[in-house]
Biopython code that builds the backbone (N, CA, C, O; Angstrom):
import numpy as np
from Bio.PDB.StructureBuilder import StructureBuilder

atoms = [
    (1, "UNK", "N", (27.304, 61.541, -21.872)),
    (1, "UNK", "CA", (26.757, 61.515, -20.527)),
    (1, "UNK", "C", (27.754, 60.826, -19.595)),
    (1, "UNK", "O", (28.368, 59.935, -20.182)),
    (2, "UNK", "N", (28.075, 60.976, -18.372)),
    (2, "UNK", "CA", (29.241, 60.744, -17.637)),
    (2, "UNK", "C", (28.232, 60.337, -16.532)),
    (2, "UNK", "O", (27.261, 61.003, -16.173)),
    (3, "UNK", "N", (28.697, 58.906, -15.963)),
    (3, "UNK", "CA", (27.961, 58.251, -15.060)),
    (3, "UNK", "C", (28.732, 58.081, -14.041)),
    (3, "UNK", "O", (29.950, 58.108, -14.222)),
    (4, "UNK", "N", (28.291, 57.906, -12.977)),
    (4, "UNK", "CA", (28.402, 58.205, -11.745)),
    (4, "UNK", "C", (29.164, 56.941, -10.991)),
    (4, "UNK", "O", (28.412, 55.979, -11.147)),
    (5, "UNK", "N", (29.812, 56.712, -10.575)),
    (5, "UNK", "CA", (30.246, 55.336, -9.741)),
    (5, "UNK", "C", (29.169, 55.016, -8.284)),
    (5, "UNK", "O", (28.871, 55.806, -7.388)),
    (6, "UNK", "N", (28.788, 53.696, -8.448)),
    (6, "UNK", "CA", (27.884, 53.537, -7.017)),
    (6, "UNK", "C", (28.650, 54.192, -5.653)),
    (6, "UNK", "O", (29.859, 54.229, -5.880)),
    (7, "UNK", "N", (28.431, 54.548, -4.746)),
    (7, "UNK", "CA", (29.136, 54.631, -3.577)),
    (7, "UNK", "C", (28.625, 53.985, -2.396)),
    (7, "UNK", "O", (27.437, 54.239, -2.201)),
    (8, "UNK", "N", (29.121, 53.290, -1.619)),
    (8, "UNK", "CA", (29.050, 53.099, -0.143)),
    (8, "UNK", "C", (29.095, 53.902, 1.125)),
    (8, "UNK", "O", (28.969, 53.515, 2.286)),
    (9, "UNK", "N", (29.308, 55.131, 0.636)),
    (9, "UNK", "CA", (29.627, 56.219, 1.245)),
    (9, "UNK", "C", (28.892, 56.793, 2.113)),
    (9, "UNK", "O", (28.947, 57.000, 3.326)),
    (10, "UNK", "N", (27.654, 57.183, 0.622)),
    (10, "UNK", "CA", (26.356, 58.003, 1.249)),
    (10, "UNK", "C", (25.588, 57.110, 2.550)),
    (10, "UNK", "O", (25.266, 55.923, 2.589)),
    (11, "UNK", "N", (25.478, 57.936, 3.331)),
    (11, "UNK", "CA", (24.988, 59.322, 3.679)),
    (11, "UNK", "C", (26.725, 59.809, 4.371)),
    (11, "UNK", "O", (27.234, 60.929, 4.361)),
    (12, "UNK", "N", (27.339, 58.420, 4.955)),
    (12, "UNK", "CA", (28.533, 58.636, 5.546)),
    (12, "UNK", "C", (29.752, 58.770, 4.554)),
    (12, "UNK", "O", (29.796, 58.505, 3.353)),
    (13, "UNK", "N", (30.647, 59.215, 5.325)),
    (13, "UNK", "CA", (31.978, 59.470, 4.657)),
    (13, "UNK", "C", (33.141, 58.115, 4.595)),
    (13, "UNK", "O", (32.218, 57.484, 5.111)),
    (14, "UNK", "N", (33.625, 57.675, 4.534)),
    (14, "UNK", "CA", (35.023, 56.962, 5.027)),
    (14, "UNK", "C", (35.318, 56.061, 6.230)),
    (14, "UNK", "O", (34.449, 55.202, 6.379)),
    (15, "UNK", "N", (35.955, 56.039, 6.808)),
    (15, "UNK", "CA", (36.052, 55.481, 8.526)),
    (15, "UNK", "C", (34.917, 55.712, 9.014)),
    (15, "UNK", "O", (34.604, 54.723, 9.678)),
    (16, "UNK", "N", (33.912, 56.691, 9.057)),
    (16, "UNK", "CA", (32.884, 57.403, 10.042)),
    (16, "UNK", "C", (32.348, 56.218, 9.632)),
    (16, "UNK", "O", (32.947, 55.276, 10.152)),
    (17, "UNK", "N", (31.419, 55.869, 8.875)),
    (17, "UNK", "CA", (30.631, 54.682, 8.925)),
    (17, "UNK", "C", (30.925, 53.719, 9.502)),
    (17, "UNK", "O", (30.311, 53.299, 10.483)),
    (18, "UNK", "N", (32.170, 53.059, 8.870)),
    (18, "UNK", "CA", (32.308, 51.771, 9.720)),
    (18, "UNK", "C", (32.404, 52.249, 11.194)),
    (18, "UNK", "O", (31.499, 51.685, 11.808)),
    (19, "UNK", "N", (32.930, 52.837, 11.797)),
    (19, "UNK", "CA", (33.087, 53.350, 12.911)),
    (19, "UNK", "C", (31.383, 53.081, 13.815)),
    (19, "UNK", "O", (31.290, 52.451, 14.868)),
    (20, "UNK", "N", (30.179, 53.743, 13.069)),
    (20, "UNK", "CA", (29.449, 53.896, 13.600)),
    (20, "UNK", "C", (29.044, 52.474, 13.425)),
    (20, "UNK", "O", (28.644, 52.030, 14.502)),
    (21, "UNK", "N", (28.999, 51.559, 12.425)),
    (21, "UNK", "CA", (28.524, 50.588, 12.308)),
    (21, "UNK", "C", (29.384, 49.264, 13.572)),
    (21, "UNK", "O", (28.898, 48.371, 14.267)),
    (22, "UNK", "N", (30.846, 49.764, 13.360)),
    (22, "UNK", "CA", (30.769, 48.966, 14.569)),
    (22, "UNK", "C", (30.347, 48.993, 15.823)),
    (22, "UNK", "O", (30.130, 48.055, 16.589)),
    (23, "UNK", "N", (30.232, 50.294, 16.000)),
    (23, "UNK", "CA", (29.554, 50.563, 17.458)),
    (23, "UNK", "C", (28.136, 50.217, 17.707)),
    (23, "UNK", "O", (27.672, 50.015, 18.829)),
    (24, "UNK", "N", (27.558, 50.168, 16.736)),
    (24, "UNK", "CA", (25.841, 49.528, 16.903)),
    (24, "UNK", "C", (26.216, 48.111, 16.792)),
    (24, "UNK", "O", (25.624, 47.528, 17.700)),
    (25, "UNK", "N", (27.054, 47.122, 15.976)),
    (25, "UNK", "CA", (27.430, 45.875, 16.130)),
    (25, "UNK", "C", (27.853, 45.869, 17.779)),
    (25, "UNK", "O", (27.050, 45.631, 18.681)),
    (26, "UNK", "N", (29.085, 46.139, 17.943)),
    (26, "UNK", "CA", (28.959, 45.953, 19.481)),
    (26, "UNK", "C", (28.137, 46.286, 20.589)),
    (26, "UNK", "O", (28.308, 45.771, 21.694)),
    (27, "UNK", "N", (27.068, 47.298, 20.297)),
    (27, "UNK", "CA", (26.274, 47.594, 21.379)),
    (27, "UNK", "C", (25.129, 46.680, 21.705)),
    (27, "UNK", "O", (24.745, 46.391, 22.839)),
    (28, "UNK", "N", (24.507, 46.159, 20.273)),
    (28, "UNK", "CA", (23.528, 45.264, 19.927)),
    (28, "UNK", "C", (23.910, 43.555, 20.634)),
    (28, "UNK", "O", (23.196, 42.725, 21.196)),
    (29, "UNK", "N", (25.246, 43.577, 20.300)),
    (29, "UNK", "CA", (25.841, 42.774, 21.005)),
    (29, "UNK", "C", (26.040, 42.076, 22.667)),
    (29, "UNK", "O", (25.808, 41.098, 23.376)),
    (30, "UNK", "N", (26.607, 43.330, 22.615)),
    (30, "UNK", "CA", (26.925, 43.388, 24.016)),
    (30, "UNK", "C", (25.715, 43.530, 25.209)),
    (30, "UNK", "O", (25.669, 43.187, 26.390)),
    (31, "UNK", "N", (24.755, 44.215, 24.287)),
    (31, "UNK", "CA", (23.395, 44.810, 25.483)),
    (31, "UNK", "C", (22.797, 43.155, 25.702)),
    (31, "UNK", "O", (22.594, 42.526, 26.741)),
    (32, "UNK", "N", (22.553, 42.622, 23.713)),
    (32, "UNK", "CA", (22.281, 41.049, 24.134)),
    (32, "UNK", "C", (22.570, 40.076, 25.093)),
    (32, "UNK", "O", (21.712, 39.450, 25.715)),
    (33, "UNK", "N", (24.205, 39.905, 25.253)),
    (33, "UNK", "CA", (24.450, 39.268, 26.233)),
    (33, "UNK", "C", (24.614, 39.341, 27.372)),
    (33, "UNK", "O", (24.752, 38.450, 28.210)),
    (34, "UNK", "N", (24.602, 40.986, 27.509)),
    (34, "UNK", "CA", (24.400, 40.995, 29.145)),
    (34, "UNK", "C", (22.838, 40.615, 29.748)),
    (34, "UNK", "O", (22.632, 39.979, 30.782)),
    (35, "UNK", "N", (21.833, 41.152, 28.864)),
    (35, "UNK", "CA", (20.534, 40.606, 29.131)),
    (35, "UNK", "C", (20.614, 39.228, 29.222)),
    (35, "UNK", "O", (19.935, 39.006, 30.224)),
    (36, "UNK", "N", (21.003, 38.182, 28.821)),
    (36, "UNK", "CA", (21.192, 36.657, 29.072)),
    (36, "UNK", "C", (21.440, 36.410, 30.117)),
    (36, "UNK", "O", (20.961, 35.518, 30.816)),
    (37, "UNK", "N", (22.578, 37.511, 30.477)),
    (37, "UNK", "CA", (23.200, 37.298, 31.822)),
    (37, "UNK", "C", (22.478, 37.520, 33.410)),
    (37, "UNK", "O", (22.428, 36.907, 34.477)),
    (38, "UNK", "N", (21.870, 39.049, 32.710)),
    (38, "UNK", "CA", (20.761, 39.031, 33.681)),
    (38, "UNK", "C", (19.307, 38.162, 33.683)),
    (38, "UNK", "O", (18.550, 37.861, 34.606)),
    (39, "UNK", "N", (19.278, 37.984, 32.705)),
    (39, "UNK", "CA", (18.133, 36.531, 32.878)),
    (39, "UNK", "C", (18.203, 34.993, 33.276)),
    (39, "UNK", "O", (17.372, 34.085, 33.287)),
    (40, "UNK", "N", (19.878, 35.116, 33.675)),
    (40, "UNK", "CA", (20.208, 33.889, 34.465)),
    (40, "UNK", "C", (20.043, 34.497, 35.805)),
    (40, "UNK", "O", (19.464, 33.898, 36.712)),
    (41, "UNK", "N", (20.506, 35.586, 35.926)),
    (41, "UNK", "CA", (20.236, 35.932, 37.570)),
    (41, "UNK", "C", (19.062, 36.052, 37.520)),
    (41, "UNK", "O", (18.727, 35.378, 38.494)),
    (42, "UNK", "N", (18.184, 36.418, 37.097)),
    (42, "UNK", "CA", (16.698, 36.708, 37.684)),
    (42, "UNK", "C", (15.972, 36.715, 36.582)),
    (42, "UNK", "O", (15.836, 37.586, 35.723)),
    (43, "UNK", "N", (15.457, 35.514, 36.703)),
    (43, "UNK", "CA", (14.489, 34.575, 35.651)),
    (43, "UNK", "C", (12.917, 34.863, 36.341)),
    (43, "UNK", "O", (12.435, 34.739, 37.467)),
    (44, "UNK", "N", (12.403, 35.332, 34.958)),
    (44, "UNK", "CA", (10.655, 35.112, 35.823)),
    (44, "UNK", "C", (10.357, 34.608, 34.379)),
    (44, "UNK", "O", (10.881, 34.745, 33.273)),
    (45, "UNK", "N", (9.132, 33.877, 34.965)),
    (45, "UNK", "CA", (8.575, 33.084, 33.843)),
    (45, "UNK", "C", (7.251, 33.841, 33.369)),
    (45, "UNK", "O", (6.668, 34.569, 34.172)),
    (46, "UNK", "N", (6.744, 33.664, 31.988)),
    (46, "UNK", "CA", (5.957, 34.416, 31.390)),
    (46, "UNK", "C", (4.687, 34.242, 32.182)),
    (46, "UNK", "O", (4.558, 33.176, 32.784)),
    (47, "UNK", "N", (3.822, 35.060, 32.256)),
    (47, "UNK", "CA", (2.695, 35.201, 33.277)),
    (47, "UNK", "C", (1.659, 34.088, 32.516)),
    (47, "UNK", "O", (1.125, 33.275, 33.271)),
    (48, "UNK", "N", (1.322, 33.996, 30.977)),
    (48, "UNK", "CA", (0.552, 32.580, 31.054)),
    (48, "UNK", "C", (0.908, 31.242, 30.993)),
    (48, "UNK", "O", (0.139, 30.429, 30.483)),
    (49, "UNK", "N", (1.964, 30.920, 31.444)),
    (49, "UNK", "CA", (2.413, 30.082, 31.474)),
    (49, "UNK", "C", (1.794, 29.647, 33.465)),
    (49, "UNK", "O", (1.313, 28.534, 33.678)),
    (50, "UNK", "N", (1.885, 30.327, 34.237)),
    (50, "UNK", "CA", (1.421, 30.234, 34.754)),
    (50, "UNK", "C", (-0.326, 29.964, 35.567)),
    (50, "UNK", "O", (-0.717, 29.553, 36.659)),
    (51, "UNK", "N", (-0.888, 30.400, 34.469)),
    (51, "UNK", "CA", (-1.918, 30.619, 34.402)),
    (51, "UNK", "C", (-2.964, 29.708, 33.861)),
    (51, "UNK", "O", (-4.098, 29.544, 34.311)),
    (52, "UNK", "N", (-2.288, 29.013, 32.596)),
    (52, "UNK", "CA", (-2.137, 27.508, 32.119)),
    (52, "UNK", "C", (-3.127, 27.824, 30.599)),
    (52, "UNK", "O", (-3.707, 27.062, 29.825)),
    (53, "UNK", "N", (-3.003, 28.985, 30.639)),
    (53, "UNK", "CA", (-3.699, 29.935, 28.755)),
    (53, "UNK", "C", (-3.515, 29.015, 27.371)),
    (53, "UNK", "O", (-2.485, 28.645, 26.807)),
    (54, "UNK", "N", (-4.265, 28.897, 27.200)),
    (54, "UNK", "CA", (-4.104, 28.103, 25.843)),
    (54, "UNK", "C", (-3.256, 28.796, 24.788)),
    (54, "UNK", "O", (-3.742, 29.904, 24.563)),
    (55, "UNK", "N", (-2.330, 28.595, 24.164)),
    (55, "UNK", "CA", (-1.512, 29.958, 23.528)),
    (55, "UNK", "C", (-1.879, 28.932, 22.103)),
    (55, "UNK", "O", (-1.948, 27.719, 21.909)),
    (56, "UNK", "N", (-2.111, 30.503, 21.050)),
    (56, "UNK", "CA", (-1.619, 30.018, 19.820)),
    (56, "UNK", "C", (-0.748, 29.499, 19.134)),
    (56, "UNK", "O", (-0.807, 28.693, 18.206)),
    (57, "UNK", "N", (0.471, 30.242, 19.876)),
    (57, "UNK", "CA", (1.440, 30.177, 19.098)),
    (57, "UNK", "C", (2.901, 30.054, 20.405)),
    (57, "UNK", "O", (2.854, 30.891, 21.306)),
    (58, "UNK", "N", (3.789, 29.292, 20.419)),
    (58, "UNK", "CA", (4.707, 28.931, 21.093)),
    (58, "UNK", "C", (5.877, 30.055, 21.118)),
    (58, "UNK", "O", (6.569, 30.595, 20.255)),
    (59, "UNK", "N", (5.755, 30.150, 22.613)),
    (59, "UNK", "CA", (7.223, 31.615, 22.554)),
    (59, "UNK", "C", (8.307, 30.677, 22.471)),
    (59, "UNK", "O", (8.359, 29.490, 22.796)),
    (60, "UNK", "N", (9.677, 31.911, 21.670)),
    (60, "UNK", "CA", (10.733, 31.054, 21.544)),
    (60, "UNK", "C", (11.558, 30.452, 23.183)),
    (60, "UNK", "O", (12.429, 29.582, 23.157)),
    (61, "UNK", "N", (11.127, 31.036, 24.351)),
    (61, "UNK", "CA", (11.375, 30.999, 25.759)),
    (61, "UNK", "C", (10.829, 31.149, 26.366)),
    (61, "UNK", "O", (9.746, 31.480, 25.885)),
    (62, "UNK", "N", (10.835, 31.124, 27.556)),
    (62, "UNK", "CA", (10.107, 30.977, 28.932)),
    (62, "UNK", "C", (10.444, 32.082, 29.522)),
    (62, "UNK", "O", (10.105, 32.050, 30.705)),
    (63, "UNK", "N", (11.042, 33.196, 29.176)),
    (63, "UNK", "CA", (11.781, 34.244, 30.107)),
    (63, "UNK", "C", (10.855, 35.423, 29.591)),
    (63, "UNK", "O", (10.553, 35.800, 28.459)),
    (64, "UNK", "N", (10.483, 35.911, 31.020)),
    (64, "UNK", "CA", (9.619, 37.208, 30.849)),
    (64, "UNK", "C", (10.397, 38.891, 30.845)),
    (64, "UNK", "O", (10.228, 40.034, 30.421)),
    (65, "UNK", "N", (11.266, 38.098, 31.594)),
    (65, "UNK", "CA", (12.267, 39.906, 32.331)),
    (65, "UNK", "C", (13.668, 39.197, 31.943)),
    (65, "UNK", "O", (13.897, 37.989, 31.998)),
    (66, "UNK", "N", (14.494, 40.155, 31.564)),
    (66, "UNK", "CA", (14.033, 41.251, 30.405)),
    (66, "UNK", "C", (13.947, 40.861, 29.561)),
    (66, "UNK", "O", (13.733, 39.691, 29.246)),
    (67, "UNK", "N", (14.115, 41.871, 28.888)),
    (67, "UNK", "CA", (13.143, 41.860, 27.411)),
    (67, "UNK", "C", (14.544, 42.309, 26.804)),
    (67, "UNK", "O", (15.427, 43.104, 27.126)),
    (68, "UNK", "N", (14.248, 41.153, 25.471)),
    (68, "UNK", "CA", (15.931, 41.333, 24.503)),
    (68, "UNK", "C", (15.175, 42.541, 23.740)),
    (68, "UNK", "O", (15.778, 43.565, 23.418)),
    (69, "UNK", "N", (14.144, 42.385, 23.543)),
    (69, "UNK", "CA", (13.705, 43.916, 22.512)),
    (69, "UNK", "C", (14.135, 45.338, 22.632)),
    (69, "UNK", "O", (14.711, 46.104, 21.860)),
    (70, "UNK", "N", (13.511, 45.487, 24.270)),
    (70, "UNK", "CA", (14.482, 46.734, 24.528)),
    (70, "UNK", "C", (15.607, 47.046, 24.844)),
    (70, "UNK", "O", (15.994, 48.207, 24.719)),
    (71, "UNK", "N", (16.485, 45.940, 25.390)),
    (71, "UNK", "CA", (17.509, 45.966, 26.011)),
    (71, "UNK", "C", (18.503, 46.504, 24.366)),
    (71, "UNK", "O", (19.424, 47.318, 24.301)),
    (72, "UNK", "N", (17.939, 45.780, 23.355)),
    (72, "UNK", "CA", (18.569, 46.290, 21.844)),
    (72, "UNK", "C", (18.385, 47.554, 21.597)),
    (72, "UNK", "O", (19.325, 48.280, 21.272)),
    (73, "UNK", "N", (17.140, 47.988, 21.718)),
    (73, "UNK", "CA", (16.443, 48.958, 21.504)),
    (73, "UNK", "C", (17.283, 50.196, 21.825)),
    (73, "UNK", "O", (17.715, 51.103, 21.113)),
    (74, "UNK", "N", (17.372, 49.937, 23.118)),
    (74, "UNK", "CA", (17.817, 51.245, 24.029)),
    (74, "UNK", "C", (19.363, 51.180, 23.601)),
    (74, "UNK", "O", (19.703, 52.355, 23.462)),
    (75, "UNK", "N", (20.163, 50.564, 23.401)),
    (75, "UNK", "CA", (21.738, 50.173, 22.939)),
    (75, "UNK", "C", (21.867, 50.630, 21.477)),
    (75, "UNK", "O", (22.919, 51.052, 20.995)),
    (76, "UNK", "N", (21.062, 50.547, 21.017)),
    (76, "UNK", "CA", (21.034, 51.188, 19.458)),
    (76, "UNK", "C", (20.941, 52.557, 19.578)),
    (76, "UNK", "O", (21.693, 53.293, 18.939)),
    (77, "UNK", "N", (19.842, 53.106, 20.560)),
    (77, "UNK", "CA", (19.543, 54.548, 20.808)),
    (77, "UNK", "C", (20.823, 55.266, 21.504)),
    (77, "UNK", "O", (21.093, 56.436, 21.232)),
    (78, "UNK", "N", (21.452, 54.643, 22.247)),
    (78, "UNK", "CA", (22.615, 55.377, 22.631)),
    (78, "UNK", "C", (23.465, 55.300, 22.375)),
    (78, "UNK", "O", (24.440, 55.857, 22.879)),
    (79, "UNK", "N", (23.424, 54.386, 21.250)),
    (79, "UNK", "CA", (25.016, 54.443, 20.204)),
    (79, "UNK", "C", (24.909, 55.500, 19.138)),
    (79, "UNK", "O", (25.810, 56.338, 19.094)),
    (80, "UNK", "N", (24.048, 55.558, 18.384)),
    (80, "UNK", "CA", (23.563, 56.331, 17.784)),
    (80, "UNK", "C", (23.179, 58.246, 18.428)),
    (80, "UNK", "O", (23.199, 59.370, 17.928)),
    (81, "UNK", "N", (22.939, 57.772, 19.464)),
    (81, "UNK", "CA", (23.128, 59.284, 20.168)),
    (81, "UNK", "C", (24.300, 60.203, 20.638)),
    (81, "UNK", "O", (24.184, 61.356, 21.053)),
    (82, "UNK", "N", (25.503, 59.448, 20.491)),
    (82, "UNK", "CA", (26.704, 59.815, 20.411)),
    (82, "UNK", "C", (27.154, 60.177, 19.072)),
    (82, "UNK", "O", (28.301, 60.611, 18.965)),
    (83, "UNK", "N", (26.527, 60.079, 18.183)),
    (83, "UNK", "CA", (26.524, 60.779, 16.699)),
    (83, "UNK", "C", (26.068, 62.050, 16.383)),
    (83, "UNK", "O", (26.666, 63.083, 16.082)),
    (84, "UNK", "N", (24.581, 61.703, 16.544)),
    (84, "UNK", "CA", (23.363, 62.168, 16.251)),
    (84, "UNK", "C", (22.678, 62.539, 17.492)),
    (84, "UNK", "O", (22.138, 61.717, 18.231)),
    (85, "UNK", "N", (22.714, 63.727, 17.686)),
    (85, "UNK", "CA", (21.789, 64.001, 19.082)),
    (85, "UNK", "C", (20.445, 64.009, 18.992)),
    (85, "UNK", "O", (19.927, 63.818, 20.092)),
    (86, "UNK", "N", (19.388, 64.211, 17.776)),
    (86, "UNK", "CA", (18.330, 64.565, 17.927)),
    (86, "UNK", "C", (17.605, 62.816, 17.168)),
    (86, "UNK", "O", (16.512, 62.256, 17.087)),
    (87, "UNK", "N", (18.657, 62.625, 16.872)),
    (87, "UNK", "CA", (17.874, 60.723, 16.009)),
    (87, "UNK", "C", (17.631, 59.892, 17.635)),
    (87, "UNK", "O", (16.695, 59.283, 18.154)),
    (88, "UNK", "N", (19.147, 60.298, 18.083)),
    (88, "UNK", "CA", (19.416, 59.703, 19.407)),
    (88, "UNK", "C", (18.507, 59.742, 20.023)),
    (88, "UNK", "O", (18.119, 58.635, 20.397)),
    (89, "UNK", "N", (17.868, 60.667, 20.365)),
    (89, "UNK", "CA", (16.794, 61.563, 21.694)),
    (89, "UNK", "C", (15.226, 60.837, 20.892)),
    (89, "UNK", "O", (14.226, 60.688, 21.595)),
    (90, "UNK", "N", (15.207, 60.397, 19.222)),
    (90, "UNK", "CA", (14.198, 60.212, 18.640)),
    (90, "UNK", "C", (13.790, 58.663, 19.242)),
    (90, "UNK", "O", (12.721, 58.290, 19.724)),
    (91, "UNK", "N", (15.000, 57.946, 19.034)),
    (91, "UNK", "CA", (15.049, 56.463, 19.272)),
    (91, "UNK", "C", (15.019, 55.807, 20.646)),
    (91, "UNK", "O", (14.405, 54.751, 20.796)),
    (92, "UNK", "N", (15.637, 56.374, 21.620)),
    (92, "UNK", "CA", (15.593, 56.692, 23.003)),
    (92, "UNK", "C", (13.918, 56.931, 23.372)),
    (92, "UNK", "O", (13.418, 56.467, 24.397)),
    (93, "UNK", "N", (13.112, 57.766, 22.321)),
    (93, "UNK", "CA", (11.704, 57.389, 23.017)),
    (93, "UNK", "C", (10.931, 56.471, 22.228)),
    (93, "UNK", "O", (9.749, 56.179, 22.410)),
    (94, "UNK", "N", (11.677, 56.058, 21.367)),
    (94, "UNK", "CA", (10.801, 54.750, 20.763)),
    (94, "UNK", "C", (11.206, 53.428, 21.610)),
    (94, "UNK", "O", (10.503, 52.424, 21.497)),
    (95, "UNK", "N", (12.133, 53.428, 22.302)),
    (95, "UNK", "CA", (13.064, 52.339, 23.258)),
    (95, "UNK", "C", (12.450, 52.196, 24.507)),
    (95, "UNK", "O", (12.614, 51.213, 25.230)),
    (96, "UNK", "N", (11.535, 53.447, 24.852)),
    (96, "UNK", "CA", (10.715, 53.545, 25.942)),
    (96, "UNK", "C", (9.578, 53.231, 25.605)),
    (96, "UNK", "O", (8.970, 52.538, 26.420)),
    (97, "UNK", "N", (8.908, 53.577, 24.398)),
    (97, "UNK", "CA", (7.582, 53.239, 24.069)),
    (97, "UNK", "C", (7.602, 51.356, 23.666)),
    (97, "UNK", "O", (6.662, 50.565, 23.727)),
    (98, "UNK", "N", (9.218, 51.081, 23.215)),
    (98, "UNK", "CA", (8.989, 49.118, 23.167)),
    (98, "UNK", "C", (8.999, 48.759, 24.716)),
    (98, "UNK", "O", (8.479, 47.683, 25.012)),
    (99, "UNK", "N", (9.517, 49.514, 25.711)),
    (99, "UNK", "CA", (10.153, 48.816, 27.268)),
    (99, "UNK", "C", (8.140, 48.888, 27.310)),
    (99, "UNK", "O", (7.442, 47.928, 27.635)),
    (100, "UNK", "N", (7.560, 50.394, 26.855)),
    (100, "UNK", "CA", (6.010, 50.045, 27.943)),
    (100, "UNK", "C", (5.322, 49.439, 27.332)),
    (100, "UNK", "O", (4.156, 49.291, 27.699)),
    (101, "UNK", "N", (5.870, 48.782, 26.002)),
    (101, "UNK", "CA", (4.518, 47.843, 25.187)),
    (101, "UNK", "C", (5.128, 46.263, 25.520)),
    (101, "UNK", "O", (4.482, 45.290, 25.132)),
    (102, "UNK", "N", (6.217, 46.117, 26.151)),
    (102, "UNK", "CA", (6.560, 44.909, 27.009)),
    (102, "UNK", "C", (5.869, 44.659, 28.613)),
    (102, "UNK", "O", (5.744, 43.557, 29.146)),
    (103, "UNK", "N", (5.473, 45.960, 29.199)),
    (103, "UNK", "CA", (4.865, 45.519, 30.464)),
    (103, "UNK", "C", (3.458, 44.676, 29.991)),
    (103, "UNK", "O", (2.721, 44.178, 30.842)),
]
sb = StructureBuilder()
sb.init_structure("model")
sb.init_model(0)
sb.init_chain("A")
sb.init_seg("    ")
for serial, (resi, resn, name, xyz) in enumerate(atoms, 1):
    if name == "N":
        sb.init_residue(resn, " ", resi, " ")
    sb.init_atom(name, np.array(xyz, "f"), 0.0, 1.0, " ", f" {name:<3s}", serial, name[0])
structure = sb.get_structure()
């Protein structure tokens, strides 16, 4: 019986992976810190905080807009959509469905 060597490969080939993998590293990245950036310019504070709500549980911040969730979200979807057109177009509406479960 002749066994198989593991691969790193699958599903990708060679360069193509890392390739794609760095591009979701930098996008994930990059979308992060520009959202920081824009949450130094325009900081709103979470609506019960205002309100003076007894919370269960302590957010890790005070920042309401934006939202690091989608700002990832959507940066993953269009890195990935430069690959993959139809994963792209898949993730792109899951990036919209996290932006409207943040309002």
């Amino acid at each position: 019986m002749h066994k198989t060597k593991a691969s790193f490969a699958w599903p990708l080939e060679g360069k193509k992976k890392w390739l794609i993998f760095g591009h979701l590293s930098l996008a994930t990245i990059f979308s992060f810190l520009l959202n920081q950036l824009a949450a130094l310019i325009h900081f709103r504070e979470r609506p019960f905080l205002q309100t003076g709500t007894h919370r269960l549980v302590n957010p890790l911040s005070e920042k309401s807009f934006p939202s690091d969730h989608a700002a990832v979200a959507f940066a993953i979807a269009v890195a990935i959509f430069f690959y993959n057109k139809s994963l792209g177009v898949f993730l792109l509406l899951l990036g919209i469905l996290i932006g409207l479960g943040r309002i």
